[in-house]
C-alpha positions, 0 to 999 in steps of 0.5 A: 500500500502507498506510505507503507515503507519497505526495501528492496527484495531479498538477494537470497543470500545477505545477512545484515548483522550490523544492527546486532549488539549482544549487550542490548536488549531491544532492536529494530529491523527493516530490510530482508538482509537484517532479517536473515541476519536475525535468523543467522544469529539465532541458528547459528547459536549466537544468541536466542534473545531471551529477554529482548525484542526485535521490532520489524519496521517495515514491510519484508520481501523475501523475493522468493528465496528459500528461506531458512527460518528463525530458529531452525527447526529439524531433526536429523539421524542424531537426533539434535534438535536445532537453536530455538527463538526465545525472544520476542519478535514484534511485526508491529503491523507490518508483511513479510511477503514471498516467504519461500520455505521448502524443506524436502526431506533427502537421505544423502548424509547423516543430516537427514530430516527425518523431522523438520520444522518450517515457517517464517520461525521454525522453533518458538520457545515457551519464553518466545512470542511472536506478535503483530505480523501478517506473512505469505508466500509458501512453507511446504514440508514434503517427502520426495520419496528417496528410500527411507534411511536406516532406522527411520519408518517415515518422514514427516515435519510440522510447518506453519505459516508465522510458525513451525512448532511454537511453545510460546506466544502468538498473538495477532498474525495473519497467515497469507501463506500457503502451507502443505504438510505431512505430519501437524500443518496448520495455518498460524503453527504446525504444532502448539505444544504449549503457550497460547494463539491468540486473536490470529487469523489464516487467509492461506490455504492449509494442505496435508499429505503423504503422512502416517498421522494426520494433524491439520487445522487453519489455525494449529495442526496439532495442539499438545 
């Protein structure tokens, strides 16, 4: 919309950390390369920004690129589950647009995603929350049907539009996005294993295949 301020679209590579003081407890961002810089600092363990908050202030496009979201949730054969977002991310009424996150689960090393976890935010924490943010573009978790590794049964994944798997907070999002799963898929989260959703609206369309376990909601997929 005119007036509303937002950058030019994401390269699919840049990550911006210059806006980051580790002593700081409050941020703002407003380009795609200073919110790939955000999910960097997270997934690479930097910092999990317990007890800080990071404002979005403006408009995001992701320029359809994959994305790799902020607290990078899968779980490979050595069953070590990623970094985890426990901060608070506040939109602050703003659109992440053309969110590419597609995890195709493969069996070519022993990083396997046997269990993945997709959306903007891959993993919110119980401190964590997410607020006032509307996303869209496509989160997809899918199988591709390369023969299954030694010792796992199946393939499967949580994705969500604003999150993945949340035991945290989300509060006033829109999902715009179109999200396909095949294990918990949901508009908002693909898993709520704790925490709350509240006044969260889904605009996307919610699709669930190729799972063994069926948890498919336009808010939650699964609620634990």
């Amino acid at each position: 919309p005119a007036g509303r301020a937002r950058a030019a679209a994401w390269d699919g590579a840049s990550a911006d950390n210059a806006w980051y003081n580790s002593s700081a407890s409050a941020f703002t961002i407003q380009t795609p390369a200073q919110l790939a810089g955000l999910a960097k600092l997270v997934n690479d363990g930097t910092d999990s920004f317990l007890g800080k908050t990071v404002t979005l202030q403006a408009d995001i496009d992701l320029g359809n690129h994959e994305w790799k979201p902020i607290g990078y949730g899968h779980v490979p054969l050595s069953l070590t589950i990623s970094n985890t977002f426990e901060g608070v991310f506040d939109g602050n009424g703003h659109v992440v647009s053309n969110l590419k996150n597609e995890v195709h689960h493969t069996t070519n090393d022993d990083t396997t995603y046997w269990f993945g976890f997709t959306g903007l935010f891959g993993l919110l924490d119980s401190t964590g929350t997410i607020k006032n943010l509307t996303v869209a573009g496509v989160v997809d978790v899918t199988s591709n049907n390369n023969p299954l590794p030694p010792g796992v049964s199946h393939l499967q994944g949580y994705a969500g539009g604003i999150v993945g798997y949340s035991a945290g907070r989300v509060e006033n999002c829109v999902n715009r996005a179109t999200v396909k799963g095949n294990y918990g898929t949901g508009g908002i989260a693909g898993c709520l294993e704790s925490g709350s959703i509240e006044k969260c609206l889904n605009e996307g369309d919610v699709y669930h295949s190729n799972g063994i376990f069926a948890g498919v909601g336009g808010i939650a997929g699964l609620v634990s």
